[in-house]
Rosetta silent file (secondary structure, phi, psi, omega in degrees, C-alpha in Angstrom):
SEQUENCE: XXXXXXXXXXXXXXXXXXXXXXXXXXXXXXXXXXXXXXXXXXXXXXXXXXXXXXXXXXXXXXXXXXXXXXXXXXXXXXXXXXXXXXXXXXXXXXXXXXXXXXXXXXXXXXXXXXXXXXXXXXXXXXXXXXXXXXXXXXXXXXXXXXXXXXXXXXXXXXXXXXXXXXXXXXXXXXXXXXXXXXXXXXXXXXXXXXXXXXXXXXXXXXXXXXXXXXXXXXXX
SCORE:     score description
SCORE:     0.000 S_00000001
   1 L     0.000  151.432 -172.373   12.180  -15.501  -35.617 S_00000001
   2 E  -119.061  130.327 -168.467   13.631  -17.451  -32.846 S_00000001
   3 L  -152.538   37.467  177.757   14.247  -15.262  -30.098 S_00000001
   4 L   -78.455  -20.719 -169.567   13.613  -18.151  -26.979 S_00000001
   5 L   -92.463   -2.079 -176.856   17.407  -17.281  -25.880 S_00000001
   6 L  -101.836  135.520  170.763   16.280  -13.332  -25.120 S_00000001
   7 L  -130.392   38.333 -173.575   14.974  -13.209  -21.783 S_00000001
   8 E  -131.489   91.992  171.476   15.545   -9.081  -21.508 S_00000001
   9 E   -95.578   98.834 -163.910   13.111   -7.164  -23.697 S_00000001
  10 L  -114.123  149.298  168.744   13.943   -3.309  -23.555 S_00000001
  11 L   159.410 -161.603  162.776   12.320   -0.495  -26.015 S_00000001
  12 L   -79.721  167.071 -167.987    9.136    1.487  -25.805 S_00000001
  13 H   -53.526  -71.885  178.351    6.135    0.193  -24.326 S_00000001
  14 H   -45.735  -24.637 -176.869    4.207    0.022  -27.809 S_00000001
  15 H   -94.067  -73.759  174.318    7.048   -2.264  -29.443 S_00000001
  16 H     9.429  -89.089  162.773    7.209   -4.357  -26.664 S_00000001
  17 H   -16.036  -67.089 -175.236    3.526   -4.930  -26.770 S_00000001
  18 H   -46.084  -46.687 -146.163    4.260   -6.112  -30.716 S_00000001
  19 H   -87.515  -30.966  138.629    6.872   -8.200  -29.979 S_00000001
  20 H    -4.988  -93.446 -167.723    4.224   -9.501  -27.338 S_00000001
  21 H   -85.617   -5.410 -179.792    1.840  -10.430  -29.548 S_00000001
  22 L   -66.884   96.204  173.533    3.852  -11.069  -32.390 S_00000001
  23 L  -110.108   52.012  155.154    3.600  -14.840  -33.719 S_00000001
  24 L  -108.654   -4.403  169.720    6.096  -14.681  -35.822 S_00000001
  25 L   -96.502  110.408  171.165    8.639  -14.154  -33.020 S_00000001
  26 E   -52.640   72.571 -160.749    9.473  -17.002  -30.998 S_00000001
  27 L   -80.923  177.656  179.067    9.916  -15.814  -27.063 S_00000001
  28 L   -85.991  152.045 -162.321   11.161  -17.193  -23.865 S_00000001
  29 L   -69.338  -22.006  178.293    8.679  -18.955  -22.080 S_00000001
  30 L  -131.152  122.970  165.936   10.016  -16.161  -19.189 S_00000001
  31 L  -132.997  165.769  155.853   11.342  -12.701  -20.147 S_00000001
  32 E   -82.864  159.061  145.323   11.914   -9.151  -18.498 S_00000001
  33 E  -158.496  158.126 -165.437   11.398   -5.737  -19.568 S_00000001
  34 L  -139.977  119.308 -174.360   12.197   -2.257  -18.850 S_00000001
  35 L  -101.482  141.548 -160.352   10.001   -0.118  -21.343 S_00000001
  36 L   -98.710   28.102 -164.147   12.204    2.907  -21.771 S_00000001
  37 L  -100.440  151.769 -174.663    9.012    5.569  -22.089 S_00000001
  38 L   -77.253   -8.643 -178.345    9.096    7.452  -19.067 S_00000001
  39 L  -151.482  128.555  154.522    6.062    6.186  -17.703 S_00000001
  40 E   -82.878  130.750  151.353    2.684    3.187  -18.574 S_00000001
  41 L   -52.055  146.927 -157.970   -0.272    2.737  -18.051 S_00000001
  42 H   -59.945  -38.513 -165.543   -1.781   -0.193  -15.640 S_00000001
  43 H   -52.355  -59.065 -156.235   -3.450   -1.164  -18.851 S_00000001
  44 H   -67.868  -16.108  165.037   -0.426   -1.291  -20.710 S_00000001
  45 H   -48.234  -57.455  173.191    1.516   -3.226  -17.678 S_00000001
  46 H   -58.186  -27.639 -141.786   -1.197   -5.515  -17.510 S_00000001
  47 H   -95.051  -92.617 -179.608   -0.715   -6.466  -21.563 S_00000001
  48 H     1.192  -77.451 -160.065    2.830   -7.103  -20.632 S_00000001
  49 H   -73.413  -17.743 -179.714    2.838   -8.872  -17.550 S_00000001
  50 H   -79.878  -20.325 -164.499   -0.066  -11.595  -18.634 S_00000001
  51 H   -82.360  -25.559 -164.688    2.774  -11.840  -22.152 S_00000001
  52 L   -77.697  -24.443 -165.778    5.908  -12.388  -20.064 S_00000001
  53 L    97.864 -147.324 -176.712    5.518  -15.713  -17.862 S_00000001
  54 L   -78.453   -7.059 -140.810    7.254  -15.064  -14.231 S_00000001
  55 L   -72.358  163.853 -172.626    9.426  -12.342  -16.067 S_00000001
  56 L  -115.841  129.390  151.193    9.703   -8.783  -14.120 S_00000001
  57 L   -52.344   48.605 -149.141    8.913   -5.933  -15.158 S_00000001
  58 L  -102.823  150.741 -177.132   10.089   -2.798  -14.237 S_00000001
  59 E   178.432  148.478 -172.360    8.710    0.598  -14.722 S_00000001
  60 E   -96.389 -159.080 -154.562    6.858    3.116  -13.357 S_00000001
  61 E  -119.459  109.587 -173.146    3.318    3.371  -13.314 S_00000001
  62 L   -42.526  -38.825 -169.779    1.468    6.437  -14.828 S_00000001
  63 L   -76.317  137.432  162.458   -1.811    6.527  -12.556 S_00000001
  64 L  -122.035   39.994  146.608   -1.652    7.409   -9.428 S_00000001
  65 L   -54.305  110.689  166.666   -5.211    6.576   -8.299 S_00000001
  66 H   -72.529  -59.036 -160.440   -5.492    3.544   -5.843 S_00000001
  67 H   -62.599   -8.873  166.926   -8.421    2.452   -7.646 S_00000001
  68 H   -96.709  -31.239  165.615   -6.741    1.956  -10.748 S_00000001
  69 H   -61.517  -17.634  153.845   -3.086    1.164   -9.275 S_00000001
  70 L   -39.268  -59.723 -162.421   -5.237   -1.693   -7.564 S_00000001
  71 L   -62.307  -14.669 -153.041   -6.117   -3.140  -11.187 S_00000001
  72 L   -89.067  148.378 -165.712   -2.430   -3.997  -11.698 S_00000001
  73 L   -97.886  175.632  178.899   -1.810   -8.157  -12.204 S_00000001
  74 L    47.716 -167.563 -172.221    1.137  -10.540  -10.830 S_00000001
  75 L  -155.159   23.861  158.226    3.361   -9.555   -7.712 S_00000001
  76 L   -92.073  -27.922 -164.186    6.769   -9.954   -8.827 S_00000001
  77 L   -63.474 -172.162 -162.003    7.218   -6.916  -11.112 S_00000001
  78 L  -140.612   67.406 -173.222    9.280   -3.903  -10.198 S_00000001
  79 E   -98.728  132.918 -176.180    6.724   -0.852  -10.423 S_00000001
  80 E   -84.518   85.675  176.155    7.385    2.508   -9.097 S_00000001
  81 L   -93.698  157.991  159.481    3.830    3.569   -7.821 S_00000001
  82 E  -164.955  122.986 -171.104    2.711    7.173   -6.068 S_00000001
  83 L   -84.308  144.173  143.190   -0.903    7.092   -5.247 S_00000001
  84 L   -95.040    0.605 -176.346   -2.056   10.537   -5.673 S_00000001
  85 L   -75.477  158.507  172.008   -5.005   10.082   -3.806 S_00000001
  86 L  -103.056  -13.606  155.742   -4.636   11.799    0.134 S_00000001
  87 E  -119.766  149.717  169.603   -7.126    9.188    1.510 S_00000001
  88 L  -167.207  151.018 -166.890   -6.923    5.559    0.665 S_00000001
  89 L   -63.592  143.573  167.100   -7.983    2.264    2.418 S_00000001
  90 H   -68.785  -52.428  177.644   -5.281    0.433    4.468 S_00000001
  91 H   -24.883  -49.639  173.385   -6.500   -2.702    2.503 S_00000001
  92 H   -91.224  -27.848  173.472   -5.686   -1.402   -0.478 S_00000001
  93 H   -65.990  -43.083  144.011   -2.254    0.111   -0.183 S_00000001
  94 H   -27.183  -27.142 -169.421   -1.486   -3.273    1.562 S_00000001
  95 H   -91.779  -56.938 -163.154   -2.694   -5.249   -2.176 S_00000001
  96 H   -52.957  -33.566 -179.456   -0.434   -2.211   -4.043 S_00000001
  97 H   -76.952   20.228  171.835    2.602   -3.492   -1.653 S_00000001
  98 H  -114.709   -1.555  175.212    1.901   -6.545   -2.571 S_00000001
  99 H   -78.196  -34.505  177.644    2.206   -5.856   -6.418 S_00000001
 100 L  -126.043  148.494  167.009    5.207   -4.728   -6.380 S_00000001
 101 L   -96.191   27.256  174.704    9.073   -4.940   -4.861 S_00000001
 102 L  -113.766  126.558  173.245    9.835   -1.236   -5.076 S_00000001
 103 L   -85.373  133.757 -142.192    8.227    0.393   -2.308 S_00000001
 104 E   -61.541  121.987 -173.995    4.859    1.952   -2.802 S_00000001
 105 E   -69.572  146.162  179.778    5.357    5.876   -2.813 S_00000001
 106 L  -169.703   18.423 -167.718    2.135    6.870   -0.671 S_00000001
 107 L   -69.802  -18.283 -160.960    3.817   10.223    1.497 S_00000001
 108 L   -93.847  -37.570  175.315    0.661   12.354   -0.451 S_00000001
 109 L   -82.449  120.539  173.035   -1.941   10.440    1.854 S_00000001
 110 L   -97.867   13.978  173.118   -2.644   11.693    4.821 S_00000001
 111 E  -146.445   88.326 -167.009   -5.719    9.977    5.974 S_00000001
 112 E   -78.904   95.224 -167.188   -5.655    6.033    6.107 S_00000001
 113 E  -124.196  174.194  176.222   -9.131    4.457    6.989 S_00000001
 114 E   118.880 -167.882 -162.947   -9.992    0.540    7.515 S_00000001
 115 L   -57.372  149.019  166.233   -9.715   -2.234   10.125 S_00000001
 116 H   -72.666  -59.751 -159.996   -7.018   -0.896   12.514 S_00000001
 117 H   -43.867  -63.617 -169.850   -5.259   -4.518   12.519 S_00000001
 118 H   -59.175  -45.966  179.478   -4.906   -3.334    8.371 S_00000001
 119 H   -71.128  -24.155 -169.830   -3.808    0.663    9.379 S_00000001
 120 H   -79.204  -21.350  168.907   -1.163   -1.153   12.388 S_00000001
 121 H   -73.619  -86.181 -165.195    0.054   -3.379    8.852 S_00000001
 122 H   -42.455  -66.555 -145.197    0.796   -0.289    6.826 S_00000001
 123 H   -68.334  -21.010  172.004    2.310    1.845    9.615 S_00000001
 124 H   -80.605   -5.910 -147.088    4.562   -0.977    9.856 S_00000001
 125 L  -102.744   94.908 -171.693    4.839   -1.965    6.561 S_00000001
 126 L   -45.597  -20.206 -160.662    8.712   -1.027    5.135 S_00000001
 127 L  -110.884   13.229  148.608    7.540   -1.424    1.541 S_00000001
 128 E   -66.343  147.155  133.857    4.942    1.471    2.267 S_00000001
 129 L  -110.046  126.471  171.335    6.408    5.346    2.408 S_00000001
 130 L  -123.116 -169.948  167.454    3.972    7.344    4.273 S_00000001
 131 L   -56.644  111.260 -168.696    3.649   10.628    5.498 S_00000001
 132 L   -17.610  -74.949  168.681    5.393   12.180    8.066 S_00000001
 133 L  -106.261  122.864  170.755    2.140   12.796   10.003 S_00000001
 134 L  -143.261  144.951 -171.758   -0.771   10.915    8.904 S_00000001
 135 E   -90.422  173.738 -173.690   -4.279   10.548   10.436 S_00000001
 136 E  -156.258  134.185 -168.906   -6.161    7.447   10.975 S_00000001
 137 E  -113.585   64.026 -179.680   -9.659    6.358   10.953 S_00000001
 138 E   -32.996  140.015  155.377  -10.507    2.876   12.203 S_00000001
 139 L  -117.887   -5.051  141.515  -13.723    1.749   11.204 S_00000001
 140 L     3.146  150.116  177.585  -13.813   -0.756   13.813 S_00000001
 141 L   -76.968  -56.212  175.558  -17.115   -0.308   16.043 S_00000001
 142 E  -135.457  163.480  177.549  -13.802    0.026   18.931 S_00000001
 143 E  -130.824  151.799 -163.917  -10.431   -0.361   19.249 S_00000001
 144 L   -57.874 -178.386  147.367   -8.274   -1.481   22.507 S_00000001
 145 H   -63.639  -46.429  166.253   -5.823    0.910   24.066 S_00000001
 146 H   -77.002  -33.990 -173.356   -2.951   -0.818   22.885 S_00000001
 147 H   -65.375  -66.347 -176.019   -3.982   -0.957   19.413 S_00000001
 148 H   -33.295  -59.698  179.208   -4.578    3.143   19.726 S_00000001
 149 H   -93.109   60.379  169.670   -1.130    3.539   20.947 S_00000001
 150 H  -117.502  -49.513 -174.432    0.557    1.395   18.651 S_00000001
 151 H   -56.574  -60.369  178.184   -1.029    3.925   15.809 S_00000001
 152 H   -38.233  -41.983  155.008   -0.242    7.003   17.936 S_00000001
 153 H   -45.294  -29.566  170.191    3.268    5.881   17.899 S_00000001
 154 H  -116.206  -20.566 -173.868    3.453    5.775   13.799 S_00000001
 155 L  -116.656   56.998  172.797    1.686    8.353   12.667 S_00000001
 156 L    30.390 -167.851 -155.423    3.225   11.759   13.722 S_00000001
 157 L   -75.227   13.443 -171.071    0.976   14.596   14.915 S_00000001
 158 L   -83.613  155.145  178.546   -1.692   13.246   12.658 S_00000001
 159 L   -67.088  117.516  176.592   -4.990   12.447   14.289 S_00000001
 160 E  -114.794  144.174 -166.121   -6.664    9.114   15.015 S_00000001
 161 L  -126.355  118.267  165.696  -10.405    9.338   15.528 S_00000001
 162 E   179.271  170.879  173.092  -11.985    6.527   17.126 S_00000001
 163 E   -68.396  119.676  154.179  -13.718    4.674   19.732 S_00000001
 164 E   -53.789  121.697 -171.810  -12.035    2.932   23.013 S_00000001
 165 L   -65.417  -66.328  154.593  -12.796   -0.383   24.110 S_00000001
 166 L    -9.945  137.053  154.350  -11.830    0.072   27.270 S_00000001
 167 L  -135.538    9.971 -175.984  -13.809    1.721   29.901 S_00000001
 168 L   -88.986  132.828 -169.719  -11.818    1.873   33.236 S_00000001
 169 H   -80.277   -0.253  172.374  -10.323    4.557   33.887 S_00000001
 170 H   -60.852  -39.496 -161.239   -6.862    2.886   35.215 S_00000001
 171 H   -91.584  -29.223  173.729   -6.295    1.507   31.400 S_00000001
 172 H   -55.165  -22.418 -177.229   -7.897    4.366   30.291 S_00000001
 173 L   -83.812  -12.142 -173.289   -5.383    6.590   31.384 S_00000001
 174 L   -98.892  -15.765  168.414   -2.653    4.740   29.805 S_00000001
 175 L   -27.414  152.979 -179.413   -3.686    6.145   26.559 S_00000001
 176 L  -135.861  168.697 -171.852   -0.342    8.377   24.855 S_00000001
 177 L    91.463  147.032  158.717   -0.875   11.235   22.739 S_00000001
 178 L  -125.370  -10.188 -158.877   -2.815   14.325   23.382 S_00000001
 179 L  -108.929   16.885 -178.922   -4.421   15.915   20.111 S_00000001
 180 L  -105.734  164.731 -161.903   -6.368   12.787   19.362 S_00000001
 181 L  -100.912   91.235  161.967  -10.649   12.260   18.835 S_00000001
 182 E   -78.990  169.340  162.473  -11.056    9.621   21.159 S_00000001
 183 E  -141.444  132.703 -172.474  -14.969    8.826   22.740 S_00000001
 184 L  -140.551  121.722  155.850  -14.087    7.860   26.072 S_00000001
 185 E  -146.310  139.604 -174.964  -16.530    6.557   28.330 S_00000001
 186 L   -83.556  140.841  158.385  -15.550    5.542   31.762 S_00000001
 187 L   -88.786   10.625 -151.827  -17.187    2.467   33.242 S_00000001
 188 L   -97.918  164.500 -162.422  -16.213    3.208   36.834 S_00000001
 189 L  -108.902  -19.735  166.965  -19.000    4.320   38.971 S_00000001
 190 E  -117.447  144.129  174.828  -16.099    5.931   41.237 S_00000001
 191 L  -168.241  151.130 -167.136  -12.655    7.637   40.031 S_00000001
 192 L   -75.875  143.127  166.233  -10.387   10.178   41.317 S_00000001
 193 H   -32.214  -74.886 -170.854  -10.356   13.408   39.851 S_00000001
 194 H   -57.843   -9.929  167.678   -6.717   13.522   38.272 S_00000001
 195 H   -93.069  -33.904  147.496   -7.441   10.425   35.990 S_00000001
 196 H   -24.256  -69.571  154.451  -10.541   12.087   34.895 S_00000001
 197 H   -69.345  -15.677  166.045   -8.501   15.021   34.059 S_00000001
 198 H   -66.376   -4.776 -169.702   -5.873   13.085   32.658 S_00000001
 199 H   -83.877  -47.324 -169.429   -8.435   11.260   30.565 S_00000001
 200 L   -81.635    4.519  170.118   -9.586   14.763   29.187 S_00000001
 201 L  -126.309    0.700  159.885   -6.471   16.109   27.981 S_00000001
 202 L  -113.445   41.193  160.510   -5.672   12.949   25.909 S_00000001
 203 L  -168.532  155.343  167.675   -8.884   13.494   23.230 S_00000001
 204 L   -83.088  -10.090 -158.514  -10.595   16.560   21.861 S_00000001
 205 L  -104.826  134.910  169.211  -13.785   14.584   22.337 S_00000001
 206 L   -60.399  129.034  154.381  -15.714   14.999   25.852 S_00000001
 207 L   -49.256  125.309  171.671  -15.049   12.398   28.009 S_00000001
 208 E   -85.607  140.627  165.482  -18.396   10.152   29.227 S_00000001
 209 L  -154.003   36.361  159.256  -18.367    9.939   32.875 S_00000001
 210 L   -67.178  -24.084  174.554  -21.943    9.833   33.396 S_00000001
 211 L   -51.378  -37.761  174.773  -21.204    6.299   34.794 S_00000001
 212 L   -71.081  123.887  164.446  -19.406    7.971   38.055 S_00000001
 213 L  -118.596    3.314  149.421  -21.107    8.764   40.792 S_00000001
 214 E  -150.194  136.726  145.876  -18.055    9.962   43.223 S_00000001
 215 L  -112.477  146.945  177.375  -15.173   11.484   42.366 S_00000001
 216 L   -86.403  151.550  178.957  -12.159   11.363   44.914 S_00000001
 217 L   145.570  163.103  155.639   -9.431   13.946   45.011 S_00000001
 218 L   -44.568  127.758  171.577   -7.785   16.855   46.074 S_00000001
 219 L   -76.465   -3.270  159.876  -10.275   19.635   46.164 S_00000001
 220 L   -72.775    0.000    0.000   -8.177   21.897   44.624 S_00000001
């Protein structure tokens, strides 16, 4: 059958596949398809998308597992993902936004871990949906000040737990947020009292100040 002039393929998922693999049907070297089953599998997505050329795909995606929503080929197609996981690697929900041009449902994770440059790319990243409040775990050894409050700034009341590069307490002090687990350790061998306390009301984490050896201040 000569079918090189269809470049729109619509039906369930399984005839699709046939018409796929079919060589008695001639296809376009590029088609679409919108498999009308309410949902696929990555597997079956994958079958597709290696049969089609550039053509796009859209549909959504059953799993909602980043390690399997990961597995999915090309980066043109039009897939409706929602990881179900509540932690997942910035790394990888970056690769899922890059699979698709619908943007990647991800509001069910609430814990983010990886490089912070890769968590400050998701919280920024429009083709992401996140959580209202979501926490964040660098695994960085440390991360500046500014990097901390760029994430404190995107991720609602959720918690980022990490180290500060920083150890003065002038920069230290510039820190935003209060409910987050920073390790803090001042390098200054002197510092006034009220940056000391101001340093301890922005982490749940004890502040190091064994490095000080006067503090300055009101004595009240």
């Amino acid at each position: 059958v000569g079918a090189s002039a269809v470049t729109t393929i619509t039906g369930s998922v399984a005839d699709i596949k046939t018409v796929a693999a079919a060589a008695g049907i001639t296809k376009a070297a590029n088609w679409s398809t919108a498999p009308t089953d309410a949902s696929v599998s990555v597997a079956d997505a994958n079958i597709l998308n290696a049969a089609n050329g550039d053509g796009v795909i859209t549909e959504t995606i059953t799993e909602g597992d980043v390690a399997t929503l990961k597995t999915l080929t090309g980066t043109n197609n039009a897939y409706t993902l929602t990881v179900s996981d509540t932690t997942a690697a910035a790394a990888d929900l970056i690769a899922l936004d890059a699979m698709t041009t619908v943007a990647v449902g991800a509001s069910k994770v609430t814990t983010i871990t990886g490089l912070v440059a890769d968590i400050k790319t998701v919280a920024a990243a429009a083709g992401i949906t996140k959580a209202a409040n979501w926490s964040a775990v660098p695994t960085d050894v440390s991360i500046s000040v500014a990097d901390a409050n760029t994430l404190d700034a995107a991720n609602g009341t959720g918690v980022i737990t990490a180290t500060i590069t920083a150890g003065a307490a002038t920069t230290l002090k510039t820190l935003t947020g209060t409910n987050n687990a920073y390790t803090l350790t001042v390098t200054d061998t002197t510092a006034a009292a009220a940056d000391l306390i101001a340093l301890d009301a922005r982490t749940t984490v004890a502040v190091g100040a064994g490095a000080v050896t006067t503090i300055t201040g009101s004595v009240a």
